[in-house]
C-alpha positions as CSV (number, residue, x, y, z in Angstrom):
1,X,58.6,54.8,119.9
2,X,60.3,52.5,122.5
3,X,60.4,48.5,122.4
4,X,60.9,46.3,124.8
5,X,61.7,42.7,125.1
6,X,59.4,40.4,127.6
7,X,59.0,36.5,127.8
8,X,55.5,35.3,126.7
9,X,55.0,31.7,128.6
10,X,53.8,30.5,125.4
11,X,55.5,32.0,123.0
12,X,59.2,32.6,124.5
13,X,60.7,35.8,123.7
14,X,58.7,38.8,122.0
15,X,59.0,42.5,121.2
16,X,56.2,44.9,122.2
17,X,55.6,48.6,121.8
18,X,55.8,50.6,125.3
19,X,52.1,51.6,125.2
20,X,51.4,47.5,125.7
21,X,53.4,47.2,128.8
22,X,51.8,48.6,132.3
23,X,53.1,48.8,135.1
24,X,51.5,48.6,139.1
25,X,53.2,49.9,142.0
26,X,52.1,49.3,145.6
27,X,52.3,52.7,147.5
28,X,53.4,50.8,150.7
29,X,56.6,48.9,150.1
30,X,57.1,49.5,146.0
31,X,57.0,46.3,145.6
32,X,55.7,45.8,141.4
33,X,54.8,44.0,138.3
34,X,54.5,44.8,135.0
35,X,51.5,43.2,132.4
36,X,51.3,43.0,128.9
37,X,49.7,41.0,126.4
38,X,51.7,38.5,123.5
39,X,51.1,40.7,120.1
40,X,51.1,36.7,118.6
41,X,49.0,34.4,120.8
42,X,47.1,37.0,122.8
43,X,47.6,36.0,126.5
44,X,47.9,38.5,129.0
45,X,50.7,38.2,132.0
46,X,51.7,40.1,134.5
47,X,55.4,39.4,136.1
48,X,56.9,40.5,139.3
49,X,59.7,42.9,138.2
50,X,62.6,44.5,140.5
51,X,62.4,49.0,141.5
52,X,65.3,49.1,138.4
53,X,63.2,47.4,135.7
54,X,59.8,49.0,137.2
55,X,62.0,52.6,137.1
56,X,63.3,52.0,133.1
57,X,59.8,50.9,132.0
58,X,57.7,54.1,133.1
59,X,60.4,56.2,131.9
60,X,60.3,54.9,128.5
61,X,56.5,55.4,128.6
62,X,54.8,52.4,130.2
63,X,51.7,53.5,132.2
64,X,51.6,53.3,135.5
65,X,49.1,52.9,138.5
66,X,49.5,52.9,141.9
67,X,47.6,50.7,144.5
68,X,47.1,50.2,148.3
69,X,47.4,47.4,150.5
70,X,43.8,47.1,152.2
71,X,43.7,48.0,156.4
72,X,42.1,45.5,156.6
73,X,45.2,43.0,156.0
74,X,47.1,45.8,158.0
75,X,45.1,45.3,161.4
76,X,47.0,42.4,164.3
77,X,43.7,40.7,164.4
78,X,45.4,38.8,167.9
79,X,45.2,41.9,169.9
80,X,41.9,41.3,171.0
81,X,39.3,43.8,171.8
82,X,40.8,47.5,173.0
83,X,39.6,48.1,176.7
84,X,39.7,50.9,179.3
85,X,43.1,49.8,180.2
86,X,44.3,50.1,177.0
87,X,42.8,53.8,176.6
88,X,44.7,54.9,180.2
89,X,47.9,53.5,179.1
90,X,48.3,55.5,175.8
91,X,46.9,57.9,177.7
92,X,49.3,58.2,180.0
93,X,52.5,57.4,177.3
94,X,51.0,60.9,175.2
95,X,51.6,62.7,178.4
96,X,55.0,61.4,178.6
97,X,57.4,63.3,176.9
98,X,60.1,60.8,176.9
99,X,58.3,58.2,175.6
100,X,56.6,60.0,172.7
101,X,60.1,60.8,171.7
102,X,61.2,57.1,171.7
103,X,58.3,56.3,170.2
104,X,58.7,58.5,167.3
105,X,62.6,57.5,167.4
106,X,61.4,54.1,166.3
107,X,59.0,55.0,163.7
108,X,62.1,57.0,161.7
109,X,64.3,54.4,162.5
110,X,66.7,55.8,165.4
């Protein structure tokens, strides 16, 4: 069975088992943490830990979830309402061949 070393704000360093660590993952940016709680005072934490530590920590058994960033944070609330204009120009940039091909240029990142 795995161990691995974490810092307990209380307690300084401790050892745990692999089944007490979990990790999260966002799905958007992989951004991550890990949680556990101290085996010796009980109090849970959850530290921000780099793709390498996240990476060595589920492959020595830690669970793992997954999570989303809501749409809602997502959405340029500053745009304003979308209007008829709005509707004719996409409109018309679909149609156009070049600029679908730019525009899908900048979402792979040519």
């Amino acid at each position: 069975m795995a161990r691995v070393k974490a810092t307990c704000d209380h307690c300084g360093d401790i050892e745990l088992s692999i089944e007490a660590v979990s990790v999260r993952i966002c799905r958007e940016d992989h951004d991550g943490s890990y949680a556990f709680a101290c085996g010796d005072c009980a109090v849970s934490h959850e530290k921000e830990a780099n793709r390498r530590t996240l990476d060595l920590l589920v492959a020595s058994g830690a669970s793992v979830t997954f999570w989303s960033v809501p749409v809602e944070s997502l959405v340029d609330h500053g745009v304003g309402p979308l209007t008829h204009d709005h509707l004719q120009e996409f409109h018309d940039q679909v149609q156009d061949d070049m600029a679908m091909a730019a525009a899908l240029g900048q979402l792979v990142g040519d």
